[in-house]
C-alpha positions in Angstrom: 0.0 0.0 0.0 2.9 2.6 1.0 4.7 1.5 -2.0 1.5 2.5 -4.4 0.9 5.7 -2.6 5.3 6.4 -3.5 4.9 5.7 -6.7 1.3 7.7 -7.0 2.9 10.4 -5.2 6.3 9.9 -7.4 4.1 10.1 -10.6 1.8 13.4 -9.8 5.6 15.4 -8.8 6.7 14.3 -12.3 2.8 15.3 -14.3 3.5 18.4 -12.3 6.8 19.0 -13.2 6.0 18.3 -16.6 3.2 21.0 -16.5 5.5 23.8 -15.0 7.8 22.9 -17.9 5.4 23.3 -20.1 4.2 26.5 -18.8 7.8 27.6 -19.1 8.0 26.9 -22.3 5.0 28.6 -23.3 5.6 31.6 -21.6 9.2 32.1 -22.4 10.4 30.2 -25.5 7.4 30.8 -27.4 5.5 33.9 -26.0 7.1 36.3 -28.4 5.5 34.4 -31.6 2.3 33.8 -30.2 2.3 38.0 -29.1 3.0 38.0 -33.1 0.3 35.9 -33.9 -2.6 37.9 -36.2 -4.8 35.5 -34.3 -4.0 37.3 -30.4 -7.0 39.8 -30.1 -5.8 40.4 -26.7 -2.9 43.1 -27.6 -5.4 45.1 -29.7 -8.2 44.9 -27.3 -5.9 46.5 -24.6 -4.7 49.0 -26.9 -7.5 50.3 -27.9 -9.8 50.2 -24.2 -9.3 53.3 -23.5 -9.2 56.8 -25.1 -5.8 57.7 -26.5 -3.6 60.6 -25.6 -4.0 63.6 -27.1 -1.7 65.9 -29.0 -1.9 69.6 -28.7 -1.0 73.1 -30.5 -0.5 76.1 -28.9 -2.0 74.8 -25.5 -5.0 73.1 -27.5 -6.0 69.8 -28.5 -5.8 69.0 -31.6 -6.9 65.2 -31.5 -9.2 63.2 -29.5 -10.9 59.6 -29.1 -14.5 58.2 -30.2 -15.9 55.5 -28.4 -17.3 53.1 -30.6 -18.7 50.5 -28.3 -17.3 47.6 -30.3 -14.0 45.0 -29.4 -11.8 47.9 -30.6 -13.7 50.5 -28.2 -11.7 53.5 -29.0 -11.2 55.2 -32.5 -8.9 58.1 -32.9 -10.1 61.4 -34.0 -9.3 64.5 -35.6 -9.6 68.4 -35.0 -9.1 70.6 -38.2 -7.6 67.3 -39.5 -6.2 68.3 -42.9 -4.1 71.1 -41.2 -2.1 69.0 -38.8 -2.3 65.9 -41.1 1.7 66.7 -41.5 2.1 67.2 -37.7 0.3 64.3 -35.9 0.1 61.4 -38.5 -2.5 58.9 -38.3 -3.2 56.7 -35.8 -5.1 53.5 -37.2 -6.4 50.3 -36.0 -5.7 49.0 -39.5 -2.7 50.6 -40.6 -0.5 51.8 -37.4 0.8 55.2 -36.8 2.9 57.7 -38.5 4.6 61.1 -37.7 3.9 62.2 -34.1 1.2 59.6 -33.5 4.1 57.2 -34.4 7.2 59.6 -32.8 5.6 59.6 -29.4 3.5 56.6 -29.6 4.3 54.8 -26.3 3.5 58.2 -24.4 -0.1 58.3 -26.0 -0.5 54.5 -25.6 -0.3 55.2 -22.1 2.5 52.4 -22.4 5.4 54.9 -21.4 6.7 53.4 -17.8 7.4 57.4 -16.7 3.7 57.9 -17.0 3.2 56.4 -13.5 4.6 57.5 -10.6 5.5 54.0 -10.0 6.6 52.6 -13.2 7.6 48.7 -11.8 3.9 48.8 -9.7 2.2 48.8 -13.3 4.2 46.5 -14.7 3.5 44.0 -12.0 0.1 44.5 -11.8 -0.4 44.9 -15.4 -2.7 47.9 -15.0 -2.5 50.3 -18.1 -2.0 53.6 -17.6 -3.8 57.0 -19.1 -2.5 57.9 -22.4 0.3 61.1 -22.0 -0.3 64.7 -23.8 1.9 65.3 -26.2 2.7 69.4 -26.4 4.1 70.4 -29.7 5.5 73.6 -30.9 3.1 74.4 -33.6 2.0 77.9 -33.4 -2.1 77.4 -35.1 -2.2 81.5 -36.1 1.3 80.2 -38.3 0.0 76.6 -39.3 -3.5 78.6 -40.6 -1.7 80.7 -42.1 -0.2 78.1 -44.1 -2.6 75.8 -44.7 -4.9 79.0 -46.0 -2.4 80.3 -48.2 -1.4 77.3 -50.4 -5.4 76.7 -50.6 -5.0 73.2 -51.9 -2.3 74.0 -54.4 0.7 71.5 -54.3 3.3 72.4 -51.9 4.4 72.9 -48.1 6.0 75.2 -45.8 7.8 75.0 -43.0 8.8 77.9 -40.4 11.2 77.9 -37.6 12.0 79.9 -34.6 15.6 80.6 -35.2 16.6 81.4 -31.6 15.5 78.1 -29.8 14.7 75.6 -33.6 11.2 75.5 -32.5 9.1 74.4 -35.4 6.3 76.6 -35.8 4.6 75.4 -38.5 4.6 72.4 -40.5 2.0 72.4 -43.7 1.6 70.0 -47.1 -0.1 70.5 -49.6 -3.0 68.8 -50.2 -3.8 67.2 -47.3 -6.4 64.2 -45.9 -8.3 63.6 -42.9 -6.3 61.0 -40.6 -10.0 59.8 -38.7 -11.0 58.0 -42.2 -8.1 55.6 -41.4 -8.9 55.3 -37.8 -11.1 52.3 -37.6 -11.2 49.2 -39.2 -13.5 47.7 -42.0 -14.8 48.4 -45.1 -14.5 52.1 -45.3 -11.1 52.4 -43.6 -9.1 49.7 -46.6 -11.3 52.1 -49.3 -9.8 54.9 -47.8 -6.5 53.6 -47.5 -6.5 52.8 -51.0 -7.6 56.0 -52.0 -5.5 58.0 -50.7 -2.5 56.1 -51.6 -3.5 56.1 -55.2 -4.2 59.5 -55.8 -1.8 61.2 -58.5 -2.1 64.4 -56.0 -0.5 62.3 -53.5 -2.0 63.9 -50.3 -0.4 61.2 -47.4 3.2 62.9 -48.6 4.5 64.9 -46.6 5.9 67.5 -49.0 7.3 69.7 -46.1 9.8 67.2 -44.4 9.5 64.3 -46.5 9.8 65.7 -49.9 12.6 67.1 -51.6 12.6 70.0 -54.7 15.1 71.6 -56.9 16.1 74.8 -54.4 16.5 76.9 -57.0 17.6 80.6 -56.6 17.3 80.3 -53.2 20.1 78.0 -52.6 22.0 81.0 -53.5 22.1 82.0 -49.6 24.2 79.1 -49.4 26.9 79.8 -52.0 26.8 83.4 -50.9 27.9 81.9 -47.5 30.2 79.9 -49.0 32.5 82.5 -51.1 31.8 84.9 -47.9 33.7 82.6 -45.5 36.2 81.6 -48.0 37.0 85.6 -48.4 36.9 85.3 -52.2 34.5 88.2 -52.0 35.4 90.8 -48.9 33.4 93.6 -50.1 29.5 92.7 -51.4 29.3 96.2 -53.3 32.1 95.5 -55.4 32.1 94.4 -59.0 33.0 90.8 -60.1 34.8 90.1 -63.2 31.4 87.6 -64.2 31.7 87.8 -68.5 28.0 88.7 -70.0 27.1 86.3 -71.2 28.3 83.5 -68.8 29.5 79.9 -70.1 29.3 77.1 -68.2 33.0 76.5 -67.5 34.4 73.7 -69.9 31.0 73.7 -71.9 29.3 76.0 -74.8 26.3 76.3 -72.8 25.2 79.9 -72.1 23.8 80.5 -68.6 20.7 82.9 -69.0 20.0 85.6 -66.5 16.5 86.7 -65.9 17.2 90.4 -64.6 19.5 92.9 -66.5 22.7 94.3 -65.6 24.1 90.8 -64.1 27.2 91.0 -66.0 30.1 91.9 -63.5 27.8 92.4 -60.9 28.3 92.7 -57.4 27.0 89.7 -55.3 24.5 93.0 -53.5 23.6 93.3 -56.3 23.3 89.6 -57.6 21.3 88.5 -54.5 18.4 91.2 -54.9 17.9 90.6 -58.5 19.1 87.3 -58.6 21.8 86.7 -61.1 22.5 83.3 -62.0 26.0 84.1 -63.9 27.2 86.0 -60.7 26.9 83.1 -58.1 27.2 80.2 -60.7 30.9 82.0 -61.0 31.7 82.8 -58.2 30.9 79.3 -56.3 32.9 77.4 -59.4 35.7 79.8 -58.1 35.3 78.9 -55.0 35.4 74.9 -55.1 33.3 72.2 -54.2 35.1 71.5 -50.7 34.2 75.1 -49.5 30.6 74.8 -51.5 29.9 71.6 -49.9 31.3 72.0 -46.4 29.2 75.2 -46.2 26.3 73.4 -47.8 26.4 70.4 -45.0 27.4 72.6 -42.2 23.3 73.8 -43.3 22.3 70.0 -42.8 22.5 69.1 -46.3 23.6 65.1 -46.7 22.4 64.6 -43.3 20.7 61.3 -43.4 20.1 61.3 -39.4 17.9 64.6 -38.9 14.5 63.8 -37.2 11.8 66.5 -35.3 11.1 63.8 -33.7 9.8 62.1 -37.5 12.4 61.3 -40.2 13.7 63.7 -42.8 14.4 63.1 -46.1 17.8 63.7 -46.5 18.7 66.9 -49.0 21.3 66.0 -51.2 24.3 68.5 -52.4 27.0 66.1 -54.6 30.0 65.3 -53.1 31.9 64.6 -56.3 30.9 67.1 -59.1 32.8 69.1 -62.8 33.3 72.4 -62.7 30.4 73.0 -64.7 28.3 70.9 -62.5 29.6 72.7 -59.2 28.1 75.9 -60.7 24.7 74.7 -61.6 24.8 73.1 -58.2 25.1 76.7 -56.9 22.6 78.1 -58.2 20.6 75.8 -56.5 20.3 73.6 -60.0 21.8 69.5 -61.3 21.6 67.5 -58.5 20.7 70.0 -55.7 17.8 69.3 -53.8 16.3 70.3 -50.7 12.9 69.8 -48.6 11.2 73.1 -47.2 12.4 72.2 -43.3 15.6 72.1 -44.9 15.7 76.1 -46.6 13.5 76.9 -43.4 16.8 75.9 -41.5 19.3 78.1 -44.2 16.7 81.2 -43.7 16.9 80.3 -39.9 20.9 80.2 -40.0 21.1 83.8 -41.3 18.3 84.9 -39.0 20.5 83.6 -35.8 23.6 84.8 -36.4 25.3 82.2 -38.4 24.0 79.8 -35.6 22.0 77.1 -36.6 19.9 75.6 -33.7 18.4 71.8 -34.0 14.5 71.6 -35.3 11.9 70.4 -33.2 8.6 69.6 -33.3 7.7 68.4 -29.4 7.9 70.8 -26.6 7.1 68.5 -23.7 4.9 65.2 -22.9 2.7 65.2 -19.7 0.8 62.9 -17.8 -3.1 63.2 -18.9 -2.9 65.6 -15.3 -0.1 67.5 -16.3 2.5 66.4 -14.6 5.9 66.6 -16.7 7.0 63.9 -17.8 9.8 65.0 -20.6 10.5 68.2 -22.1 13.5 68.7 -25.2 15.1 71.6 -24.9 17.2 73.6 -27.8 20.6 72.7 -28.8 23.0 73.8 -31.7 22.7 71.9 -34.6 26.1 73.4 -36.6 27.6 76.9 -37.0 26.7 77.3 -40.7 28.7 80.4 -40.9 30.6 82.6 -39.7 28.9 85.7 -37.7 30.2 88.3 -40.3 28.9 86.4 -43.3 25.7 85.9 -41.4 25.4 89.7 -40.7 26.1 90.9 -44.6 23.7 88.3 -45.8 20.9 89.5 -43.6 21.4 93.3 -44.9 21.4 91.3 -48.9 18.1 89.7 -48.0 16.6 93.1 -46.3 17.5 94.6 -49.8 16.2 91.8 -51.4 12.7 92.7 -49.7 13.0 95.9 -49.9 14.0 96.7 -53.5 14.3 93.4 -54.8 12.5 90.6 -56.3 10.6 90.0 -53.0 8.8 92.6 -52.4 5.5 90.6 -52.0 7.0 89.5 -48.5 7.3 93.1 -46.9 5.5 93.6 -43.6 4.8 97.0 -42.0 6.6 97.1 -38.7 9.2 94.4 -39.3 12.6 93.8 -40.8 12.1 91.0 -43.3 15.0 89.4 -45.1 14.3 86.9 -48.0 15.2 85.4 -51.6 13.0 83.8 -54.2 13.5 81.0 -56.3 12.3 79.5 -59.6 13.9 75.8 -59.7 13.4 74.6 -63.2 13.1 70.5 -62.8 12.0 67.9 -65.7 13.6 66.4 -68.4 15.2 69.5 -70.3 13.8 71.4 -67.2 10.3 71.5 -69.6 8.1 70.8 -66.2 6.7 73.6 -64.5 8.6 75.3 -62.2 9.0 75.5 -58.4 7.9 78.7 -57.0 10.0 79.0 -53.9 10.8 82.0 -51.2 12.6 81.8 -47.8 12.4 84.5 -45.5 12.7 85.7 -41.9 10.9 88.3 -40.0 11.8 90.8 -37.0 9.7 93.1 -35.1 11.1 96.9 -34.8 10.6 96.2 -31.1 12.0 93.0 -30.9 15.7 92.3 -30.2 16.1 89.0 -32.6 14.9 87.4 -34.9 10.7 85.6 -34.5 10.3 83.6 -37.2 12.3 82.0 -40.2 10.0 80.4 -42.8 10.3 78.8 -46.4 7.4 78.4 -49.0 7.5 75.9 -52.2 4.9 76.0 -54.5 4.8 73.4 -57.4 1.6 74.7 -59.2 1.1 72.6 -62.6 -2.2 74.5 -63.5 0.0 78.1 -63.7 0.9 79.8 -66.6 5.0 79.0 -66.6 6.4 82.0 -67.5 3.9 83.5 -64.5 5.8 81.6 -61.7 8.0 83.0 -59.6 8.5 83.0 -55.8 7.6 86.3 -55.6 4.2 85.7 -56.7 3.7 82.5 -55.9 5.6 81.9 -52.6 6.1 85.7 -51.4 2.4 85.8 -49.7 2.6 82.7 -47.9 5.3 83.7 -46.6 4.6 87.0 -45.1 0.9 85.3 -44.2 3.0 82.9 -42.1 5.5 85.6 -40.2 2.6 88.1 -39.3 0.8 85.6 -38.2 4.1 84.5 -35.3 5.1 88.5 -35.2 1.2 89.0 -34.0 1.3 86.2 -31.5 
């Protein structure tokens, strides 16, 4: 009878070893793949049983939840939804997240540990906490002003506060609603589809995620360049620029659109925007000065995120001679997204000083208690503080009594350039209407805003384009609407 009741006894320790090896296995070995598994309805169902966090502009949400009453309770909606479409992303049952709805996504999902007081509590109990707040940087007078003035025209700006590299508007051009991708079903795939098939293209984000032929306005950059390199000391003075300009090592004549460009001073080439002048003078300056000045902007810089990704804008590292000076005039294989000419506009604005872009201020408990703030940091010197100083007084004249004009603003300094980037095969597609610009109240001691403008608008008549025109407005729309605040 003992001997039964041993092995009995024997029997039910090895069963329930068995089982706790099992259980083991189950929840360590092959817990990650069953997590994975499309089958698990539990990780959805948790993410989406309560309301997510909100993001908010200027101290005001611009997001917020539905409840649906169905497995997936909560649906994310949408204030004003076109206009911050290229701020917040989408966040979809179906499709994920993107942008700052992706950025910041374990602060919303109420999955960020520093959300609790007690982060290993939570985790041990397994109690989910309330979605954060995410505070970005977005001034909505600026991102209006924006989204008004391209009115559904191709395009995007971008505008920076030069002192700190807080972004203060971020707008593409034309936009979407982010709620139709919200839920799940039916309407949500035909949305999805949509919107990704449309030749206008509305899910890119044309402000950080596309880039354009710069143009003339790249010319702030070569006109940096040749500054620091002292291969032009006084801006008045005449150049020795031959009318009309060849390409160097080519017969290919280099057209100007303004009169008087031959031997021109760079003053004077700036405000009426001479191609010969500044194709010249950065071929005689090199491509290691023309580059280094170009990256010390943030061109080739394939790490730069706000907290999104940006597209990298690309300046050639190996180029000819003839190349180097299409290249500086903001031509070849120069491109550039509008953060990235917000940043050159920025550079002059602060000195020569070019502080880091960013989009997120601070995240906060759904009470307001801080949870992380980013502060401001240098990004690069692009310049030196000389050459910074002379190319604000160019772009002042360039507003003033130049081909900007459309961006002056009563009771401000403005300094800007335009741009009209040919692009196409034999540049035979519509231009690129671009402007950059910055803005400074007479009562202000620096600097408020630093803003660039693209406009790709294929309905215009081409030889109607032109920055100041198309861009100028948008601009000076954008930096009253910051000098007001």
């Amino acid at each position: 009878m003992t001997r039964t009741i041993r092995r009995a006894a024997a029997l039910c320790l090895v069963l329930l070893a068995s089982l706790l090896v099992n259980a083991a296995r189950v929840q360590i070995v092959e817990s990650p793949a069953l997590d994975g598994n499309p089958a698990n309805r539990r990780g959805p169902i948790a993410r989406y049983a309560e309301p997510r966090g909100e993001i908010l502009a200027g101290g005001r949400t611009v997001t917020g939840s539905r409840d649906t009453r169905e497995q997936l309770r909560y649906e994310r909606t949408y204030t004003h939804g076109p206009m911050y479409a290229p701020v917040t992303g989408y966040a979809s049952q179906t499709y994920g997240t993107s942008l700052v709805e992706h950025a910041e996504d374990a602060a919303l999902s109420g999955t960020e540990p520093l959300l609790s007081v007690f982060p290993l509590w939570n985790d041990l109990s397994r109690s989910r906490r309330a979605g954060g707040r995410v505070h970005t940087t977005i001034e909505p007078a600026a991102q209006e002003a924006a989204f008004r003035g391209l009115a559904g025209r191709r395009g995007a700006v971008a505008a920076l506060e030069p002192s700190t590299g807080r972004v203060l508007a971020l707008v593409s051009s034309p936009s979407y609603n982010p709620g139709v991708l919200s839920g799940t079903g039916p309407a949500t795939r035909r949305a999805w589809a949509e919107l990704n098939g449309s030749d206008a293209e509305p899910m890119l984000n044309r402000a950080i995620r596309q880039t354009y032929p710069p143009g003339s306005a790249f010319k702030i950059v070569t006109a940096a360049a040749v500054l620091d390199a002292g291969l032009v000391r006084d801006v008045d003075a005449p150049t020795d620029t031959p009318d009309p300009y060849v390409l160097p090592g080519t017969r290919t004549r280099l057209p100007d659109a303004a009169e008087g460009c031959g031997g021109a001073s760079l003053a004077y080439a700036i405000q009426w925007s001479c191609n010969s002048v500044l194709a010249e003078l950065g071929s005689e300056a090199g491509l290691p000065a023309v580059l280094g000045t170009a990256e010390n902007f943030g061109f080739n810089d394939r790490s730069l995120r706000i907290p999104s990704p940006v597209a990298p804008s690309a300046f050639d590292r190996r180029m000819s001679v003839d190349q180097l000076a299409l290249s500086s005039i903001g031509q070849f294989n120069t491109t550039a997204t509008p953060l990235q000419m917000a940043m050159v506009s920025a550079a002059v604005a602060n000195g020569g000083t070019l502080k880091r872009p960013y989009l997120v201020d601070r995240v906060t408990t759904s009470g307001g208690r801080p949870v992380r703030r980013y502060h401001q940091r240098v990004y690069r010197r692009a310049m030196n503080p000389v050459t910074a100083q002379k190319l604000q007084r160019l772009m002042v004249r360039v507003v003033e009594d130049g081909t900007g004009r459309n961006a002056a603003i009563r009771g401000a300094r403005v300094g800007g350039k335009t741009g009209t980037a040919q692009h196409g095969p034999d540049n035979t597609g519509t231009p690129y209407a671009w402007f950059i610009a910055w803005a400074q109240a007479d009562d202000a001691v620096q600097p408020g805003v630093a803003v660039a403008v693209v406009v790709e608008d294929a309905e215009a008549v081409r030889g109607r384009i032109s920055g100041n025109g198309s861009a100028a407005p948008i601009a000076r729309a954008v930096m009253e609407a910051v000098l007001r605040d």
